[in-house]
N, C-alpha and C positions, 0 to 999 in steps of 0.2 A: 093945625094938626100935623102931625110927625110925618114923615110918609113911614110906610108899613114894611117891613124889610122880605127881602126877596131871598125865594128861597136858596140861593148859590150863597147867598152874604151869612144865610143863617147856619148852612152847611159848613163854610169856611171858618166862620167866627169859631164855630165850638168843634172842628176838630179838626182844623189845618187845609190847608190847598190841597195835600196829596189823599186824604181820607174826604175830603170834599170832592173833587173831583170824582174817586172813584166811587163813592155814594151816589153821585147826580146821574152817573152813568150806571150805574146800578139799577136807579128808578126808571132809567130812559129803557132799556133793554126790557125792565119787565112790561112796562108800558106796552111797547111793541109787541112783544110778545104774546100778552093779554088782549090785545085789539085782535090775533088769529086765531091765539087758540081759549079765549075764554078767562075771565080775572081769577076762575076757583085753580090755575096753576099752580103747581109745584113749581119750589125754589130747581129740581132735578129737571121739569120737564119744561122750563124757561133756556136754561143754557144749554138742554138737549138741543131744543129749535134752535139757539145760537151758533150749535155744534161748538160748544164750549167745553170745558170738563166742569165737573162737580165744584172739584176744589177751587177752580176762579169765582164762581159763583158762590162760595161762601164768604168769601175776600172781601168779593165787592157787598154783601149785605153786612159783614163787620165792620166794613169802613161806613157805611150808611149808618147805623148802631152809636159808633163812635161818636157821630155828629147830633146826636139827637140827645135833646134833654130828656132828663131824669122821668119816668113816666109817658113817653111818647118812646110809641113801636115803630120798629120799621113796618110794619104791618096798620100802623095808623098813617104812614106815609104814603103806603102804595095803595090806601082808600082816599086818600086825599088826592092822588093821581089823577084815579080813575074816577071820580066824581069830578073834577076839574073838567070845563066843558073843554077849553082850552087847550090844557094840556091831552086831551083823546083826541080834538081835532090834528093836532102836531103829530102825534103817534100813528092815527090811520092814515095821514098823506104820506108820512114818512116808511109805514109799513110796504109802500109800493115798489120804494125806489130799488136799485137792481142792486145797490152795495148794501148790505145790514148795519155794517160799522158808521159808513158814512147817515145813514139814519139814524144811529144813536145818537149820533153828534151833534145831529141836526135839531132833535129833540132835547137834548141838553139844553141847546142856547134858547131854547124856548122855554123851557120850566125856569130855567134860570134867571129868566125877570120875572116870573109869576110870584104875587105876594104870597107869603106862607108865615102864618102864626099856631101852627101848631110846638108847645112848647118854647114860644120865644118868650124872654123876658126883660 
């Protein structure tokens, strides 16, 4: 049996290192975010907590967009997230630490070996 491909290989594969990256960090920050203030957030009131602007926070859900096949939302991503037992345990430890950035990060390399077949082919 094949091994099952992880979600950073599947981000990479269909929309490049740079739309990948900002994709996985896309899902990491809302992650986080979700662990404080509740999964029914706003894309507005995710990067308010970030103390981000509006406009990076649309970037980063285009470049997530970009990488996902035809038929899979970025909103079937960030349920796939947040039901990942995994991936929320990574988010709540990481929602502690005293840097937000350095928890994105942190939470990056951790969804980034988690299998993910949504959309793959």
């Amino acid at each position: 049996m094949a091994d099952r491909e992880r979600f950073i290989e599947s981000l990479y594969r269909r929309g490049g290192l740079r739309n990948g990256q900002k994709g996985a960090l896309y899902v990491a920050k809302w992650l986080i975010a979700a662990e404080v203030l509740g999964p029914e957030l706003t894309i507005e009131e995710c990067y308010e907590w970030w103390l981000e602007s509006e406009s990076t926070a649309y970037r980063g859900r285009a470049a997530l967009r970009a990488c996902l096949a035809e038929g899979v939302s970025v909103d079937d991503v960030l349920a796939w997230a947040w039901s990942n037992g995994k991936a929320r345990q990574l988010a709540r430890r990481e929602k502690r630490t005293g840097s937000r950035e350095k928890g994105a990060v942190s939470v990056v390399a951790g969804l980034s070996v988690l299998p993910f077949e949504l959309g793959v082919t």
